[in-house]
C-alpha positions as CSV (number, residue, x, y, z in Angstrom):
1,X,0.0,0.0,0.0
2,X,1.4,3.2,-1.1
3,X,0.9,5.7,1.8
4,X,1.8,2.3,4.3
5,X,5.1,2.4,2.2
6,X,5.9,6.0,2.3
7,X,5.4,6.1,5.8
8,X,7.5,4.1,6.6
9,X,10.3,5.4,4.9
10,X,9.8,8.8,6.4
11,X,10.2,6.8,10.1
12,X,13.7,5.5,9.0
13,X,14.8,8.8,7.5
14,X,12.9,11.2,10.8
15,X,16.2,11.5,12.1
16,X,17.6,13.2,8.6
17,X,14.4,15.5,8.4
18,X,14.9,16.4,12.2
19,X,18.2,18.2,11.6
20,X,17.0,19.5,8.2
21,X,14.5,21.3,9.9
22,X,16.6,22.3,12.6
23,X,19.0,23.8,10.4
24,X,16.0,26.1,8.5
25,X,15.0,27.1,11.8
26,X,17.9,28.9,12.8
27,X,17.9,31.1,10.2
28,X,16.3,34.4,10.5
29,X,14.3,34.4,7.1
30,X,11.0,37.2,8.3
31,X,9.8,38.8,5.1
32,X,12.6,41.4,5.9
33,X,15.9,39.7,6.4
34,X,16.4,38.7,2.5
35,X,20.1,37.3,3.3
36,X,18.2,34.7,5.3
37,X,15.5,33.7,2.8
38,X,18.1,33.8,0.0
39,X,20.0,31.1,2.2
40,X,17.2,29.4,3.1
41,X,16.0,29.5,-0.8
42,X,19.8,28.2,-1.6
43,X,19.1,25.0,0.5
44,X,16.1,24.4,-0.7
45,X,17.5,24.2,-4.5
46,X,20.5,22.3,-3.5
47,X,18.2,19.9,-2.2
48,X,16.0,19.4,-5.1
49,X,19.0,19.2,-7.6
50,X,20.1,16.3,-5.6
51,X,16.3,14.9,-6.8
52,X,17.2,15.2,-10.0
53,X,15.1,19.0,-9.8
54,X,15.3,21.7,-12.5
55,X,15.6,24.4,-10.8
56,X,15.2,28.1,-11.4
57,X,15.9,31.0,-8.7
58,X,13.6,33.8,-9.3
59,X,16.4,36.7,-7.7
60,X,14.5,40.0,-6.5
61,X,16.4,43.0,-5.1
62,X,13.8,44.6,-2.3
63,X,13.0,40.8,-1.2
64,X,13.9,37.4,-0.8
65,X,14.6,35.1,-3.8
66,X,12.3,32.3,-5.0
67,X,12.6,29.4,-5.9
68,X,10.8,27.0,-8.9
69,X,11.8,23.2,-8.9
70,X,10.4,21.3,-11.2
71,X,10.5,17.6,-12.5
72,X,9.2,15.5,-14.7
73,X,6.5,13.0,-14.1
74,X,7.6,9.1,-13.8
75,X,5.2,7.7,-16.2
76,X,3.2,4.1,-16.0
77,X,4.9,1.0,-16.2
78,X,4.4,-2.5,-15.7
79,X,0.7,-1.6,-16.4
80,X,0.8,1.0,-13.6
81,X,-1.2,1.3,-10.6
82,X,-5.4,2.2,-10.1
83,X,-6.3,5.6,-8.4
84,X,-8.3,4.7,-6.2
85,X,-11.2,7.3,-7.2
86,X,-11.4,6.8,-11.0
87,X,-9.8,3.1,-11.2
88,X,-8.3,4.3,-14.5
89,X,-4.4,3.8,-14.9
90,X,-3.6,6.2,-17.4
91,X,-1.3,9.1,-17.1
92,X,-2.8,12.1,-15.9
93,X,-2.4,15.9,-14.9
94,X,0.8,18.5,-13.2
95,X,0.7,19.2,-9.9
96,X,1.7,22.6,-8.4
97,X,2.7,22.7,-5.0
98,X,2.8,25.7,-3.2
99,X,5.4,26.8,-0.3
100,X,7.4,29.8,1.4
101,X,10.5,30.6,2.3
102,X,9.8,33.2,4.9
103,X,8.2,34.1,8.3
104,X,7.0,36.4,10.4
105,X,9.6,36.8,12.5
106,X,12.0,39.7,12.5
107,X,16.2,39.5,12.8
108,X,17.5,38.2,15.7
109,X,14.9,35.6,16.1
110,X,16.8,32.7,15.7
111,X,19.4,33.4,17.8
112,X,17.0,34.6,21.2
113,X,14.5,31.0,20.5
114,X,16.2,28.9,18.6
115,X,15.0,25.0,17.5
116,X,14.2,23.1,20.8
117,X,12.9,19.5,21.1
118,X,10.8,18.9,24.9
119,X,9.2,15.4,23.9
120,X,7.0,15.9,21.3
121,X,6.6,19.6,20.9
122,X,9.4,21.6,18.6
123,X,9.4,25.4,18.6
124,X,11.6,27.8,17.1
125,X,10.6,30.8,14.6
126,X,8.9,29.4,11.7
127,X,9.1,26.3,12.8
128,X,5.4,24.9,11.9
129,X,4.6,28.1,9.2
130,X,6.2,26.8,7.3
131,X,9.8,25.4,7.1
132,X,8.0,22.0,8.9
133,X,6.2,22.3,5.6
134,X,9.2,22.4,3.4
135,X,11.1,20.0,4.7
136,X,8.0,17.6,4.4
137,X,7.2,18.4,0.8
138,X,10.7,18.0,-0.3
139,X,10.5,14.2,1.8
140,X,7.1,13.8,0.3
141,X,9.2,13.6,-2.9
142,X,12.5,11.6,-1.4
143,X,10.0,8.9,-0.6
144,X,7.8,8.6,-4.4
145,X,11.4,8.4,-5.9
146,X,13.3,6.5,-3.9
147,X,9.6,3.7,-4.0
148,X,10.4,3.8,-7.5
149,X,6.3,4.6,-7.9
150,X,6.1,4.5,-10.9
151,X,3.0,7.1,-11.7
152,X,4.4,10.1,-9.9
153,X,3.1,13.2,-12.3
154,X,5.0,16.1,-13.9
155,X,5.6,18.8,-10.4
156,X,6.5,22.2,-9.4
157,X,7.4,23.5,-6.2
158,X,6.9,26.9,-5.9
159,X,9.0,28.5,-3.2
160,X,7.8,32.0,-2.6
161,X,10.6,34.6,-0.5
162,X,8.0,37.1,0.3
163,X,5.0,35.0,1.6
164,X,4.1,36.8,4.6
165,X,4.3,39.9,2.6
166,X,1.7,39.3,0.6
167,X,3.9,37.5,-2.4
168,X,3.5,40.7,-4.6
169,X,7.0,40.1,-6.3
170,X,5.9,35.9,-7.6
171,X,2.2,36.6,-7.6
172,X,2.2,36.8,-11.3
173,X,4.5,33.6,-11.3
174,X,1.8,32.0,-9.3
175,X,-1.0,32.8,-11.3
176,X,1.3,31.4,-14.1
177,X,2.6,27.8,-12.5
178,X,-1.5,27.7,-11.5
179,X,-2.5,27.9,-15.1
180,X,-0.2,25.1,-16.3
181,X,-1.4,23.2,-13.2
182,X,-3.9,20.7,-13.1
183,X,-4.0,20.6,-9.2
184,X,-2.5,22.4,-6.7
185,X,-1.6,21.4,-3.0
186,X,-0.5,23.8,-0.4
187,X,2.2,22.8,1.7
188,X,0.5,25.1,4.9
189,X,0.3,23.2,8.3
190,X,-2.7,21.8,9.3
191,X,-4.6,23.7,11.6
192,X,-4.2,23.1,15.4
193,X,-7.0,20.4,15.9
194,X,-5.5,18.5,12.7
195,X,-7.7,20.2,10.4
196,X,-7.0,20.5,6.2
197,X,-7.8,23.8,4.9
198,X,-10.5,23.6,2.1
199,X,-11.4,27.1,1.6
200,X,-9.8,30.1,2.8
201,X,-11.3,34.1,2.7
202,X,-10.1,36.9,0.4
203,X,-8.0,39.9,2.1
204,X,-7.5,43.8,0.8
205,X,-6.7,46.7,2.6
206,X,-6.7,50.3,2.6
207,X,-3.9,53.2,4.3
208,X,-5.6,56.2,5.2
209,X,-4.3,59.6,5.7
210,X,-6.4,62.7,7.2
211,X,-4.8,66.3,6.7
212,X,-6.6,68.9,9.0
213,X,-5.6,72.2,10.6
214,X,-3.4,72.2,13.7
215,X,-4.3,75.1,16.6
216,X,-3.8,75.1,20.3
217,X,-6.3,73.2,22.5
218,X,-6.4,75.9,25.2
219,X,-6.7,79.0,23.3
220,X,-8.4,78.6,20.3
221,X,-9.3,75.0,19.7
222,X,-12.2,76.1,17.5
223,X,-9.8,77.2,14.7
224,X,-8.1,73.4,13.9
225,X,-9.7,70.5,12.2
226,X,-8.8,67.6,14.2
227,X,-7.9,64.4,12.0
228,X,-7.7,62.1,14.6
229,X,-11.4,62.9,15.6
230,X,-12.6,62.5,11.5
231,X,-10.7,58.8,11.4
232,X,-12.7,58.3,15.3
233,X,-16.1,59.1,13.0
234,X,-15.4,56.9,10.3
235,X,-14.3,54.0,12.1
236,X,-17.9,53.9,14.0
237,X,-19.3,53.6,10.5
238,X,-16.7,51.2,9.3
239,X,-17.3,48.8,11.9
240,X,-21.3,48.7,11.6
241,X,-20.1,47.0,8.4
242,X,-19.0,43.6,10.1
243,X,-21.0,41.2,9.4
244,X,-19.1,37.9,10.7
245,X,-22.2,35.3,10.6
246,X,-21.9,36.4,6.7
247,X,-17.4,36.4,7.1
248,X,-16.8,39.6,5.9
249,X,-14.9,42.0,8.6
250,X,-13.7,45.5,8.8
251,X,-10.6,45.6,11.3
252,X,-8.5,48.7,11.8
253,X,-5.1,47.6,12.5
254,X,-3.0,50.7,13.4
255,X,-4.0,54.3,13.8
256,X,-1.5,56.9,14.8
257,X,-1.9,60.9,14.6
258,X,-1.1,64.2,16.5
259,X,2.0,65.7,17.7
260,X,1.3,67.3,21.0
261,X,-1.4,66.4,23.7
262,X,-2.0,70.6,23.4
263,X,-2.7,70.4,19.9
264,X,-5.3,69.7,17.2
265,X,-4.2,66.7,15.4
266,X,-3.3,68.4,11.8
267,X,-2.6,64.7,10.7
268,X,-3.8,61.0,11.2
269,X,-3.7,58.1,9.6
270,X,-5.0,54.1,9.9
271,X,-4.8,51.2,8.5
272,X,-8.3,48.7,7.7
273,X,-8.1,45.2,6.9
274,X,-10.6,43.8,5.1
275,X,-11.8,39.6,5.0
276,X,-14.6,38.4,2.6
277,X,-15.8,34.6,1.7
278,X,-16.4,35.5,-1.8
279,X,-15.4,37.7,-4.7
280,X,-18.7,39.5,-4.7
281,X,-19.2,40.0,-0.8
282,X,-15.7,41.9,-1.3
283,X,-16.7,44.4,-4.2
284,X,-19.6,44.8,-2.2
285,X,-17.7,45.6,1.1
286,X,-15.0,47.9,-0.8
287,X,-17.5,49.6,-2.7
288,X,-19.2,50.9,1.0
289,X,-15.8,51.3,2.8
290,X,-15.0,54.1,-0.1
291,X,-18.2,55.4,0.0
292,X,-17.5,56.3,4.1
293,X,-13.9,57.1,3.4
294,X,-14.8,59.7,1.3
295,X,-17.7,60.7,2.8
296,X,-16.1,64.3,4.8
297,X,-17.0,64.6,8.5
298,X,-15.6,67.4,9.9
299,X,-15.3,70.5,7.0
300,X,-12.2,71.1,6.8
301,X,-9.9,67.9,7.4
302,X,-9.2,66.0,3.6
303,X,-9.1,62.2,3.8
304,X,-7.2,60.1,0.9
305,X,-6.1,56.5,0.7
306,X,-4.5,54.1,-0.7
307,X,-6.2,50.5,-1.9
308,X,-4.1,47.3,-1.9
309,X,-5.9,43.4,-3.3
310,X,-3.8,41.5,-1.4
311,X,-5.5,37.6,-2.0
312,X,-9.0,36.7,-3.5
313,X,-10.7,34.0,-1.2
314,X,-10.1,30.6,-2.1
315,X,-13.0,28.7,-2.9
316,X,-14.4,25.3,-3.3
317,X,-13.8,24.8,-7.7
318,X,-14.8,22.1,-10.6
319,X,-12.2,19.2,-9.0
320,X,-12.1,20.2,-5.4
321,X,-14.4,17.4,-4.6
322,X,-12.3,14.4,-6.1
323,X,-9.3,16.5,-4.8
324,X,-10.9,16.1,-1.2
325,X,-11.9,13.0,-1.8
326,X,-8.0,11.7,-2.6
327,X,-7.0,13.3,0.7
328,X,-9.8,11.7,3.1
329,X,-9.2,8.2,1.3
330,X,-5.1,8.8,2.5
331,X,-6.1,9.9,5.4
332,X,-8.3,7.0,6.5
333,X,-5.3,4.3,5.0
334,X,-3.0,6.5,7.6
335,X,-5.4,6.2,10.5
336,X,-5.6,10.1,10.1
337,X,-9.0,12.0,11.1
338,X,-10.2,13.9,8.4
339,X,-11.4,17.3,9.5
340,X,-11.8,20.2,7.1
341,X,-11.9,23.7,8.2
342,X,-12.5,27.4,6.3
343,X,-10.3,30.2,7.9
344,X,-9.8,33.7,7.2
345,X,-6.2,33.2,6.8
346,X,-4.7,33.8,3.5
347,X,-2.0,31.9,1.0
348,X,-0.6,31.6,-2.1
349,X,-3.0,28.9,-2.8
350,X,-5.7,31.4,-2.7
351,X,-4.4,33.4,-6.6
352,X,-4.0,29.1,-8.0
353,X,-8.1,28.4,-7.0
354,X,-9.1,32.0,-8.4
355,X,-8.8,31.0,-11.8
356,X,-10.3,28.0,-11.7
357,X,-7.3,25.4,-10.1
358,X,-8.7,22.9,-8.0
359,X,-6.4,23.7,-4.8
360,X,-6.5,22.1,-1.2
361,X,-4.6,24.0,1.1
362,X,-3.1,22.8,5.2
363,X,-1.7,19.4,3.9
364,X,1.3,19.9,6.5
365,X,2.5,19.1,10.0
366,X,0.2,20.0,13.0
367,X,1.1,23.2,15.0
368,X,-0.2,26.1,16.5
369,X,0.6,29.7,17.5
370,X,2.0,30.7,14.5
371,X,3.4,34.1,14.2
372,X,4.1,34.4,17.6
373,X,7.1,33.5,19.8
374,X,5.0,30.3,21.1
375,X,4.8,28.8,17.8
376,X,4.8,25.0,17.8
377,X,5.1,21.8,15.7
378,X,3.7,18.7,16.7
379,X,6.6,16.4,16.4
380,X,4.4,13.1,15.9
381,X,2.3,14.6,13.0
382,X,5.5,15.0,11.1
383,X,5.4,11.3,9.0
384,X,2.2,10.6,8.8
385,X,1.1,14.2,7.4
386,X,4.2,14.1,4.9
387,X,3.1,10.8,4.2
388,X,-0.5,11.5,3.3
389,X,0.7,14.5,1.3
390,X,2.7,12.3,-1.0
391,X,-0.2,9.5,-1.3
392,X,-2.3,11.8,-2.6
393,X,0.6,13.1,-5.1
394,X,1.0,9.8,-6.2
395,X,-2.6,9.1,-6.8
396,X,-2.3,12.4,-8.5
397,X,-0.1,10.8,-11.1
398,X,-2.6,7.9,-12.3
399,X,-5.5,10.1,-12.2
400,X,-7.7,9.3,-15.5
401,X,-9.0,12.2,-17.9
402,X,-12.1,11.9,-16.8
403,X,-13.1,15.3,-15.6
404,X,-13.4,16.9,-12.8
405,X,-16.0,16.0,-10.0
């Protein structure tokens, strides 16, 4: 049985991925410290070259380098080997998986919490989101080859440096490697309770500057136009515009302004986060946070801003269902619950399921507090959630042109 088999290589080779892991982990690579994503990125290659890999460094100069790997697939032989959801053997389909070479964590990181085992918890920065994740697509990989399966199909690994930045310099690159995709599995952890991720929300946001009039509070307040207090107005009327039984949510993130406590506020400014479950709900939400944005409340104070798209949500597509369906059959041959969740999280998958890629998303390791200096991997999730991952890619490989269910 194929996931019985890769799992059990993964248990000889734990040892190997352990001080992979460990190594990624102590390197500072947050969104900002490029030397450490470009080393981090250089690792990465050397290791899928050694795979037998093409691979192509995507070099950016305000951000970390990226990495493409890609291979061809294996082919049927000997008659090949039945997916288990069509019962066809022929030849079928590339597969795009998805990955980052960055954190959240700035410089400096590494060296105050660096990788530490107690039983079966690791921590360290990164450690679960997401260079877990890498290390366990890359063994996903090490174990279809060196199983000779023979049905593994054409790959890419896509490598982003600037993940947690939003991906703005490979998003195009993305959208790209999703086209020529046929599927698309996101290498993400699994959320804390275990769960895959099968749909995820859309994010944009706006910056916000207010301009008013500065005067002094105590002798003739009535002459400034405070921009603190027209921001204070807004927000009210942004937040009357959450609606979370519906998903979408106004937050404002930062909001800064004034000089002096004995003086007007001449200047302000915020920042709004927006989260939406579908294309539509968010041109619906953006259309009526620029209609209050522009609306003036105090005469006198100008209000201008800046828009950003960040992700559109990833959503359930033509194929996500026998996609699913490959991943709870793994997951029941593995002894795996399968639990599915939606979160308002974003990743790269999300650009790959916009146009139309069936994408599945949280196919990683188990961990938790990501983002934050308690972030944790779940040591004992590590094989059998690698091992799942490369069942399903393997499947992947002998799936029949049969169309998408």
């Amino acid at each position: 049985m194929l996931s019985k088999d890769i799992k059990s290589y993964l248990d000889k080779n734990y040892d190997e991925m352990l001080k992979l892991l460990e190594r990624l982990v102590n390197i500072d690579s947050g969104s900002a410290c490029k030397e450490g994503i470009d080393r981090v990125a250089s690792i990465m290659a050397q290791e899928y070259i050694k795979e037998g890999f093409q691979v192509e460094i995507l070099e950016h100069e305000n951000c970390g380098n990226a990495v493409i790997a890609r291979k061809s697939g294996t082919g049927l032989k000997n008659g090949g080997s039945q997916s288990p959801q069509t019962g066809d053997s022929r030849n079928h389909g590339k597969v795009l998986m998805i990955c980052h070479l960055d954190t959240a964590f700035p410089e400096g990181s590494a060296k105050a919490n660096p990788f530490t085992i107690k039983g079966n918890i690791a921590t360290g920065p990164g450690v679960v989101d997401m260079k877990a994740c890498l290390v366990g697509c890359l063994y996903a990989f090490k174990a279809l080859y060196a199983l000779g399966v023979d049905h593994v199909p054409e790959v890419a690994v896509l490598m982003s440096g600037d993940e947690e930045a939003g991906s703005h310099a490979v998003q195009e690159r993305i959208i790209e490697e999703g086209r020529k995709a046929d599927w698309c599995i996101v290498t993400e952890g699994a959320r804390e309770n275990g769960a895959i991720v099968i749909e995820r929300k859309g994010n944009c946001y706006f910056h916000v500057h207010a301009s008013g009039r500065a005067a002094h509070a105590g002798i003739e307040p009535e002459k400034g136009r405070n921009a603190i207090e027209e921001l204070a107005l807004k927000i009210v009327k942004l937040r009357a515009l959450n609606d979370f039984g519906k998903g979408s949510t106004v937050t404002i993130g930062t909001i800064k302004g004034g000089e002096n406590r004995i003086v007007v506020a001449e200047s302000a400014e915020m920042d709004i986060d927006l989260r939406y479950r579908t294309k539509e709900d968010g041109e619906m939400l953006i259309r009526r946070v620029r209609d209050i944005l522009e609306q003036v409340e105090i005469d006198g104070v100008h209000t201008e801003y800046t828009f950003t798209r960040n992700r559109p949500p990833l959503v359930q597509v033509e194929g996500s269902a026998m996609l699913q369906g490959l991943v709870k059959e793994a997951s029941q041959e593995l002894g795996i619950p399968y639990l599915t969740a939606v979160t308002g999280g974003v990743s790269d998958g999300n650009f790959v399921a916009d146009i139309g890629t069936p994408t599945i998303d949280g196919l990683g390791p188990v961990g938790g507090m990501m983002c934050s200096p308690e972030e944790y991997l779940c040591l004992d999730s590590m094989t059998e959630r690698i091992a799942r991952m490369g069942t399903v890619v393997g499947w992947l490989g002998c799936l029949a042109d049969v169309g998408r269910s």
